[in-house]
N, C-alpha and C positions, 0 to 999 in steps of 0.2 A: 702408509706404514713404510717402515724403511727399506733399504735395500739388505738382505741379508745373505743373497747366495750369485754368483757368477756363473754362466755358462760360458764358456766359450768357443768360437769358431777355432778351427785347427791352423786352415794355409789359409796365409796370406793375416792371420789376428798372432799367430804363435811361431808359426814357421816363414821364412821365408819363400813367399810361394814359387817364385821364377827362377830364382836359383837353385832350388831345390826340384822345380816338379818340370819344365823344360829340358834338362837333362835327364831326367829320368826316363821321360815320354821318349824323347830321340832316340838315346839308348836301347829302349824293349823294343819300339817298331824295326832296329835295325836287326837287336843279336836275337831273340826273342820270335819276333814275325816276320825276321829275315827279306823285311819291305828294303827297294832300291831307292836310292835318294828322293828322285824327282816324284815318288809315292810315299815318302816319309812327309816330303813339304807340303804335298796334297794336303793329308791328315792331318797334320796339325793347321793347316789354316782354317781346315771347316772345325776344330775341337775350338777354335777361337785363339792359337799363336800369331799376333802380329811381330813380324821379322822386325819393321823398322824400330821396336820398343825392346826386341827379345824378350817380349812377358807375352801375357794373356789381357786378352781383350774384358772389358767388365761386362758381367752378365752371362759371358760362354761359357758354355759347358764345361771344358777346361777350369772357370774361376768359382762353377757353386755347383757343379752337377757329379751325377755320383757313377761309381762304373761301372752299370745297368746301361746308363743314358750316354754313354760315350760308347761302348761297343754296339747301341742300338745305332749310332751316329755311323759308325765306322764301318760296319758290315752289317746292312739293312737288310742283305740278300739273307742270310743264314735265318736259317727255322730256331725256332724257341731253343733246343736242347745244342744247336751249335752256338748261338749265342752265349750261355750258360757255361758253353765250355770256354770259352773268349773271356769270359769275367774270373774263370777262377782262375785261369793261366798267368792274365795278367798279378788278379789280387795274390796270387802265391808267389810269380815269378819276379814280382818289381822289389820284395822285401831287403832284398840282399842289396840294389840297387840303393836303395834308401840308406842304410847307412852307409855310403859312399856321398851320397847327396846331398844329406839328411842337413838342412840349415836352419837354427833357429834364429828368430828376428834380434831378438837381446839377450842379453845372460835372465834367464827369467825367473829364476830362485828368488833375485830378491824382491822382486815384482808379487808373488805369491808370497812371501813370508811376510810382504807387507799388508797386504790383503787376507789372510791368519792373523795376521795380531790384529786386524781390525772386527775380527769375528766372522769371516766370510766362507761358505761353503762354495766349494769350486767345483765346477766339471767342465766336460770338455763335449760339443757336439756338433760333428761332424759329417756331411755326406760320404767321405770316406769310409770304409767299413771296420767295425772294432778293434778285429786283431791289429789291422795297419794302424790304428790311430793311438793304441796301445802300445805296439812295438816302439812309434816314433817317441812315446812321452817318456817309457823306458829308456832310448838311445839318449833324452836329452836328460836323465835323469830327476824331471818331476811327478815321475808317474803317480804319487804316495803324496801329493797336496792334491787331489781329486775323489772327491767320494763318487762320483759316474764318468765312465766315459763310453758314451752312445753313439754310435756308428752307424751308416745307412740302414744296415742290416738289424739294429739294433730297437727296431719301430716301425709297424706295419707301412707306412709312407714316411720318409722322411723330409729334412728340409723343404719346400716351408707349410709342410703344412700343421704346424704348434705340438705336433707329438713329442719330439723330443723335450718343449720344456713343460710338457705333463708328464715325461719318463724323470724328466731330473727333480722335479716337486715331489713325486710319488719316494724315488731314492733318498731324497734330502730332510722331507715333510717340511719344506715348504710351499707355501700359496703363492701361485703364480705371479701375485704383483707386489711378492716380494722378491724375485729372481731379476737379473739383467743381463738380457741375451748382448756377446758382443762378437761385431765381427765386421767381414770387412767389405760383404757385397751383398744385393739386395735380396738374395735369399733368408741372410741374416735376421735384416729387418723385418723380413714379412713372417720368419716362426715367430717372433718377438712378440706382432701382433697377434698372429694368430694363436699364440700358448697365451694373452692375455701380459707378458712378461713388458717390462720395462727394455728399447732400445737404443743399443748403445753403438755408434758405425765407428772404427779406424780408419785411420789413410794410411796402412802399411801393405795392404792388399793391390788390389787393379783398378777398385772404384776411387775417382776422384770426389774432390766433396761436393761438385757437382752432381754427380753419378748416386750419390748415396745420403747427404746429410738433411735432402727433403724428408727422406724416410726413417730418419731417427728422430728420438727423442733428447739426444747429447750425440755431439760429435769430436773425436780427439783424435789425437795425431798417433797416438800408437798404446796400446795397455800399459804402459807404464805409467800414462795418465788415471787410472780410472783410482788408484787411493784418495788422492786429490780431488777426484767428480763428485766421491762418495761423501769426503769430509763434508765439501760445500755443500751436498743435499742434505744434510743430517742438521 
């Protein structure tokens, strides 16, 4: 059956991830947790920042993990409730940050009005949590071409284990293997599998197509390809 609906991954498929989320990390550890250089550089090289590339490492936490799994990374010492308080600090304090940083990969309007005239139901799903992934679709103003957009929080476990594209089947009523999860690191691929959904990798992320195009089903250079994937499968 055909492909009728798009999920997509947020940073690194829609946003520029390194330009956008490297400043921002820097940023919070400094004015936020008031961390001193030489323990800003710590932290981001275990979240997976390599210096020589000024991006994220593919696979790290930093490139598909959500901010549950990066404050569990960063202060192992802290008990559940101080934890807890580390994730909301960040998820509330980085907002304002974001639209300062906030960079999308392309002008993406027409990339989605091309995929609407094609008949296609869009959503957005992210490890990131709702409101941020929200606020950002807002800032670049596509929010209103998505009928879901599912955030960590937004699904008893998220990425990869196929809930969110059983959250976005359930929202959209379609059948999983008519959905195509896209994105741009192996998280990606394996909800794809695991929702049953059709996988689709880009090289605008941190995986190379080494790193990522075992694990898909199509592989393209960035979603402005995917009108074009669809024609050809049809």
């Amino acid at each position: 059956m055909a492909i009728k609906g798009i999920l997509f991954d947020k940073d690194g498929t829609l946003i520029e991830v390194n330009g956008t989320w490297v400043p921002i990390y820097k940023k919070m550890l400094a004015d936020i947790f008031k961390a001193q250089p030489d323990r800003i550089a710590e932290l981001m090289d275990i979240a997976g920042y390599d210096v020589a590339t000024d991006g994220f490492r593919a696979g790290s936490i930093f490139a598909g993990g959500t901010t549950e799994q990066l404050v569990q990374l960063w202060w192992p010492e802290l008990d559940a409730a101080g934890q807890r308080a580390k994730v909301h600090l960040i998820n509330r304090d980085y907002a304002s940050l974001a639209r300062t940083f906030l960079k999308p990969l392309m002008d993406l309007v027409p990339v989605f009005d091309e995929l609407h005239a094609l008949g296609m139901k869009l959503g957005v799903a992210t490890n990131d949590i709702h409101a941020s992934a929200t606020n950002h679709m807002q800032q670049l103003g596509v929010h209103d071409y998505f009928v879901e957009i599912i955030g960590a929080d937004s699904v008893a476990v998220p990425k990869p284990s196929g809930q969110m594209i059983a959250r976005f089947c359930e929202v959209s009523g379609l059948a999983p293997h008519e959905v195509a999860m896209v994105g741009d690191n192996s998280h990606d691929m394996e909800e794809a599998r695991a929702g049953g959904a059709m996988a689709i990798a880009v090289l605008t992320g941190n995986a190379s197509h080494g790193d990522i195009a075992h694990l898909a089903d199509h592989t393209l250079a960035s979603v402005a390809d995917i009108a074009n994937l669809l024609r050809e499968l049809a």
